[in-house]
N, C-alpha and C positions, 0 to 999 in steps of 0.2 A: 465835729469836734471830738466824739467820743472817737471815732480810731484813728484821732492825730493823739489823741492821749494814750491809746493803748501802744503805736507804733514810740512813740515818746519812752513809755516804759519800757519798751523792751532794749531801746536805745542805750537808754543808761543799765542795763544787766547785763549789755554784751559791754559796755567800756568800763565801766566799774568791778572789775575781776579781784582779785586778790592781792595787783600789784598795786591798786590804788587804792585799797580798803587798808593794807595793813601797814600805808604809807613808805613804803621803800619806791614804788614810781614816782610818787609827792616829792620825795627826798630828793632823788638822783636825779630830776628832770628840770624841777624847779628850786626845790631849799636851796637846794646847793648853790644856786648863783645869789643867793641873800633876798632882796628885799622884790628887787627885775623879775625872780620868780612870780610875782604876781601877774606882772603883764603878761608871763610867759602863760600862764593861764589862760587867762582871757582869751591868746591870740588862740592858742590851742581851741579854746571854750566855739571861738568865730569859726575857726577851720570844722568844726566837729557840725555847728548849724548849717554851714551852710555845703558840704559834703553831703550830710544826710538829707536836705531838702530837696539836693538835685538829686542824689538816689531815688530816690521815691517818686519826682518827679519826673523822670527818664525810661522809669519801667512804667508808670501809670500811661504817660502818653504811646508809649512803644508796645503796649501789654508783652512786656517782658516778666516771667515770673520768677526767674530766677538768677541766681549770678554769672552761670553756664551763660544765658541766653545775654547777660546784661554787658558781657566781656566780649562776648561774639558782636555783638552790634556795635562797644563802641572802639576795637579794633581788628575784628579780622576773628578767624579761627584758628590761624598757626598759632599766632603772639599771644591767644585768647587761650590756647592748649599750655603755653608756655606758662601763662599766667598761673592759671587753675592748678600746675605740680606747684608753684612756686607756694601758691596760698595754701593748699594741704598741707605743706611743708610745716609753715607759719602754724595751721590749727594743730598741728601735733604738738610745734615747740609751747602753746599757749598752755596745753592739758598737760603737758610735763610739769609746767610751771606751778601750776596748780595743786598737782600732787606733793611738790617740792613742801610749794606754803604751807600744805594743811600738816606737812613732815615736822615742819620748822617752828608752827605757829603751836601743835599742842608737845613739842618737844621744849620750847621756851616756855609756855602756860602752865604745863604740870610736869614737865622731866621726863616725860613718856619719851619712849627711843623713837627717833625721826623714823625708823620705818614700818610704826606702829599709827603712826598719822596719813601714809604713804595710802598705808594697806587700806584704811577706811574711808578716806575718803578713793581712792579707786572700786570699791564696793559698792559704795551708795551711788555712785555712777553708772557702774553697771545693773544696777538696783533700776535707778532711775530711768535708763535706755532700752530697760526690758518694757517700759509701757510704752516705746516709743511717741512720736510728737504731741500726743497729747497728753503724755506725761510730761516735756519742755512746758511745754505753754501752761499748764496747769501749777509749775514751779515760777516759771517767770510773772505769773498774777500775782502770787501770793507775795515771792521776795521781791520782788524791783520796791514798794512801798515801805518794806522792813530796812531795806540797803539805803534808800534814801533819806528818811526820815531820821534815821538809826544814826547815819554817818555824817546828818548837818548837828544832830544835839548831841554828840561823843564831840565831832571837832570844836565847837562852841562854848560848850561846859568846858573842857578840859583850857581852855585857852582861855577863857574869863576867869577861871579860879587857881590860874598859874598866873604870878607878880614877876618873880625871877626869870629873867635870863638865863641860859649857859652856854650861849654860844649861836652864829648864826653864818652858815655862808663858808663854804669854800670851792676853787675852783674846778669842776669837775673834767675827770681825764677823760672821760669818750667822747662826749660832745662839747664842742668849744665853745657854746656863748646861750645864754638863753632864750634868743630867736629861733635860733636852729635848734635847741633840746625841746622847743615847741612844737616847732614843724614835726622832727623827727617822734616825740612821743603820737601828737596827732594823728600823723603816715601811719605808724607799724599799729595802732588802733583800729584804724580804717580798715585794714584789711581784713580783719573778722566784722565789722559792722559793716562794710559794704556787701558782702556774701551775704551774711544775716536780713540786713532791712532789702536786700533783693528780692529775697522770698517773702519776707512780710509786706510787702508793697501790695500785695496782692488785696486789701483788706482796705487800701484807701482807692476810694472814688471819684476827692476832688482834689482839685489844684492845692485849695485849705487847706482839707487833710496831709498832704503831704508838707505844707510850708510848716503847719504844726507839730507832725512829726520831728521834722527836720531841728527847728528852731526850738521849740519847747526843749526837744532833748538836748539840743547844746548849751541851753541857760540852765538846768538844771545839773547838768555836770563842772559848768563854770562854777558855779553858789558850792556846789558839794566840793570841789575842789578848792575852793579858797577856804571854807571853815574849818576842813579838814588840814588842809596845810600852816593855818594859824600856829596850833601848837607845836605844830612839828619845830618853825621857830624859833620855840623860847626855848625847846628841848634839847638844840641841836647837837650840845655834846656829849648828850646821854646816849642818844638813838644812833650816833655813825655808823658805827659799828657791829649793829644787829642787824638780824633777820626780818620781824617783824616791826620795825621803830615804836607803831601807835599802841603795840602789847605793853612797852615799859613806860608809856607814860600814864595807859591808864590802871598801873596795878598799884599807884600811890594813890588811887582814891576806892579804894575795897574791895572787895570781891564781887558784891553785887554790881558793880561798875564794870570790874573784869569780865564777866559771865556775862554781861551785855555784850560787852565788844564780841568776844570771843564768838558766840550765836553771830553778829555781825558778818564774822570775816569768814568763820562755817557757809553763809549763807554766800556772800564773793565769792567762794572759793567754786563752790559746788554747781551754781548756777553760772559759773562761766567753763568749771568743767565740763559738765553735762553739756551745754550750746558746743563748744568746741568740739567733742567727742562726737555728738551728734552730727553736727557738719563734715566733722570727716567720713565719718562711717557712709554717711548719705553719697556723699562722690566717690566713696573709693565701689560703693554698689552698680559705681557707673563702668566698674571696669573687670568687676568681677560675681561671678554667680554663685559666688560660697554665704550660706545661709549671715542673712543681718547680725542675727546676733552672735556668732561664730566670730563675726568681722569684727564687732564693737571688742567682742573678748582680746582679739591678737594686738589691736591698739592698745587695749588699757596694758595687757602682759609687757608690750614694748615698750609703755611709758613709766613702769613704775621704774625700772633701772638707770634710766634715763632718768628720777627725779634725781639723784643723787652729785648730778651738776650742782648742785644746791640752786637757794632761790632768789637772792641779790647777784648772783653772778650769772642767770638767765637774763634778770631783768637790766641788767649793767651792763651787757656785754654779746647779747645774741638778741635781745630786741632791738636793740639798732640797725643792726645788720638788715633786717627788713622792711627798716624805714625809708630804706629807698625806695623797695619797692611799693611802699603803699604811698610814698608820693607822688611815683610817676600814676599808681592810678586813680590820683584825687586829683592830678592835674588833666589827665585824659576825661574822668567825669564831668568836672567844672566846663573845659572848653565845649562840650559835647552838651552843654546844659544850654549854655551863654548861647549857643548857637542854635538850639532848638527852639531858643523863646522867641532870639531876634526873627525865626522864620514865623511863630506865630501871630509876632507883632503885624507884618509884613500884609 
């Protein structure tokens, strides 16, 4: 049980990034369809449990330790090569995004110029990636607890002590319906947690362990994502229009309330930059022999300009686009699961 619950936490650090801390993924996937966004959760919340179960359980029985090897087995090595640029792709666009938010989040919080949040949080990254993995893993103990805890009493408080309405629900223009804004935020999430809980698989032993990984971490981001989306409801036509939504509802309850959040979303930001940037650097090592931290540096150099796509229009607009591809491979994982147990049953 102890590393269903450590695979659990790392589960919600790689899906809880920035876009769901500072509520513009909350917003754009689910608020926006009204009240439906909730089921739209849940289905999401199902898709996320039972994705990451057969992850886990796919490399444990295959002793597969990583995503390379996890791609290669469950289609081939062309389509598996094909795969692997497509998802580097994706870990770049995730650590732009990142950079974006911390741009956006202390340019709304204190008026600081967006590329003055750009610069520090691409710092503390590099910061971070100079102790390599056991500097991850040593960030991911400490926040996944702080992101969890943090973001069910910020969505909870703020939505018990808001009466008023302003508004709730409009139709959104990328994805047409709240099934499909579930599927698709689910897919383009998979793709960095399938990569991720590939290599953490390594650390579970039993069948348990992995149904606990799996499922703990999808009930836990269901819960964090409904408390968190409460307020977003009653606020909705304060927040349309911004960067960070859950920044302006909590700066009408003080500063020390702000200064919570804020450590919050620092803590999403950084710990899905850091993961992200570490994932790439680690496979782009597989293609070239220029010293680790040389590589880490040309990525962050390439993503600060790139944050300046801003960061509602990453998340609105270029995360989709890769929600294809992470459901074609939560549909390749599932049947690849479905069929190794019915061989076990056998």
């Amino acid at each position: 049980m102890s590393n269903g619950l450590k695979l659990a936490a790392l589960y919600i650090t790689i899906i809880m990034g920035a876009g769901f801390a500072s509520g513009q993924e909350l917003l754009q996937y689910f608020v926006s369809f009204g009240t439906s966004g909730i089921w739209g959760l849940i289905a999401a919340g199902i898709i996320f449990g039972l994705t990451g179960w057969a992850v886990l359980d796919i490399c444990r029985q295959h002793k597969l330790g990583d995503y390379r090897a996890l791609i290669g087995h469950l289609c081939g090595k062309r389509i598996g090569m094909f795969l692997e640029w497509l998802v580097a792709a994706f870990l770049f666009v995730l650590f732009v995004a990142m950079l974006s938010a911390s741009g956006a989040m202390l340019q709304q919080a204190t008026g600081l110029p967006f590329t003055i949040g750009v610069l520090v949080a691409a710092g503390l990254t590099m910061a971070a990636l100079w102790f390599g993995l056991d500097g991850i893993v040593w960030i991911n103990a400490v926040f996944a607890p702080i992101m969890l805890v943090g973001g069910i009493f910020i969505g909870l408080y703020t939505f018990f002590n808001q009466a008023v309405t302003t508004g709730v629900g409009f139709e959104n223009v990328v994805v047409p319906g709240w099934i499909v804004a579930a599927v698709v935020y689910a897919s383009y999430n998979m793709i960095t947690g399938v990569s991720v809980l590939a290599s953490g698989s390594r650390i579970a032993e039993t069948p348990g362990e992995c149904m606990a990984g799996g499922l703990l971490g999808g009930l836990a981001l269901t819960l964090l994502g409904i408390c968190m989306a409460l307020p977003l409801y009653l606020h909705f036509a304060d927040i349309i229009a911004v960067e960070i939504p859950f920044l302006v509802i909590v700066v009408g309850y003080g500063w020390i309330f702000t200064a919570l959040y804020v450590m919050l979303m620092l803590c999403a930001i950084l710990t899905t930059a850091i993961i992200n940037a570490f994932a790439l650097s680690e496979w782009t090592a597989g293609y070239s022999k220029m010293p680790k931290r040389l590589q880490c540096g040309l990525i962050v150099a390439f993503a600060v300009p790139a944050a300046y796509i801003g960061f509602s229009n990453i998340v609105g607009y270029v995360y989709p686009l890769f929600g294809f591809l992470g459901l074609f491979q939560i549909i390749l994982i599932l049947l690849s699961w479905i069929k190794s147990r019915q061989m076990i049953r056998q």
